[in-house]
C-alpha positions as CSV (number, residue, x, y, z in Angstrom):
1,X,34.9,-45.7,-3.7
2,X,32.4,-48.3,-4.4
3,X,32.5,-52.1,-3.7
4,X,32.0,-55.0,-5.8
5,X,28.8,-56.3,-3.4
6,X,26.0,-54.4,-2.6
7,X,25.5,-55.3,1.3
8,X,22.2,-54.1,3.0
9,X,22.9,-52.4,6.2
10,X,22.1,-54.0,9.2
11,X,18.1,-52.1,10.5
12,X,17.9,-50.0,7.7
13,X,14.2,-50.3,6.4
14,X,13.0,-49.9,2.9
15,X,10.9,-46.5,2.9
16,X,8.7,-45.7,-0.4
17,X,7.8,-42.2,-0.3
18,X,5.8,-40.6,-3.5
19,X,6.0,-37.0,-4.4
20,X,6.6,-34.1,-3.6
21,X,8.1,-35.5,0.2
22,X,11.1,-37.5,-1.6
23,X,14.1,-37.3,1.2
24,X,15.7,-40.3,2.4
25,X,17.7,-40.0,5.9
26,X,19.0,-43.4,6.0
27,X,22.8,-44.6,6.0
28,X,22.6,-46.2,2.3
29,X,24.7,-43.8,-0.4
30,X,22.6,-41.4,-3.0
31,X,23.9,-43.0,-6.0
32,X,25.8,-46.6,-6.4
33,X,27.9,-47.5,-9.3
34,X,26.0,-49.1,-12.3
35,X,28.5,-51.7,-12.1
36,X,26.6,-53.6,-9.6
37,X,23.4,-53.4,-11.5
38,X,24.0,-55.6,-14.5
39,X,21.0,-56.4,-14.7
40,X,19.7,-53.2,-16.1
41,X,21.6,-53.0,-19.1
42,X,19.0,-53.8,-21.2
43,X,17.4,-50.8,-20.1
44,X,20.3,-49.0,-20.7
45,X,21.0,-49.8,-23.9
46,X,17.4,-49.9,-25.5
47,X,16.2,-46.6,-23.7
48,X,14.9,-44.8,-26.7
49,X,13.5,-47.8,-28.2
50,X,11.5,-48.1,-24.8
51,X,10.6,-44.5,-25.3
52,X,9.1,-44.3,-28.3
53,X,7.1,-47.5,-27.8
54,X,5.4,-45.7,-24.7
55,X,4.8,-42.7,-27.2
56,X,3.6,-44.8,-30.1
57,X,1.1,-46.2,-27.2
58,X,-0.2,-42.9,-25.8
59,X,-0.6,-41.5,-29.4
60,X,-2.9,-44.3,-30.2
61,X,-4.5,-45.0,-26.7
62,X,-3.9,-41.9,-24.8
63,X,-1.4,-40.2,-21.9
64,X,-0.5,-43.1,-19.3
65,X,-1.5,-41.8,-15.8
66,X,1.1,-39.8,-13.6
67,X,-0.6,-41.5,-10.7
């Protein structure tokens, strides 16, 4: 279902949209294999570490902004 390369489609533009108005029209696929994300597999792996290091900051410094 998926390939081994990512390849951008030809004039599809990169749209950032912030909340609530998230909807994307364009010909890319919802989801993509993690596969061709190595890259993130730090994140993956460490997750909850990264979590509680954002809570151990708000407790001492306060709620990051939503914003």
């Amino acid at each position: 279902m998926f390939n081994d390369q990512f390849s951008w489609p030809e004039g599809e533009k990169i749209v950032y949209l912030r909340p609530p108005k998230e909807e994307y029209n364009g010909k890319l696929h919802s989801f993509y294999s993690p596969d061709l994300f190595p890259e993130l597999e730090p994140l993956k792996v460490n997750w909850k570490g990264i979590r509680d290091e954002v809570r151990e900051f708000e407790r001492k410094n306060g709620v990051l902004s939503k914003h």
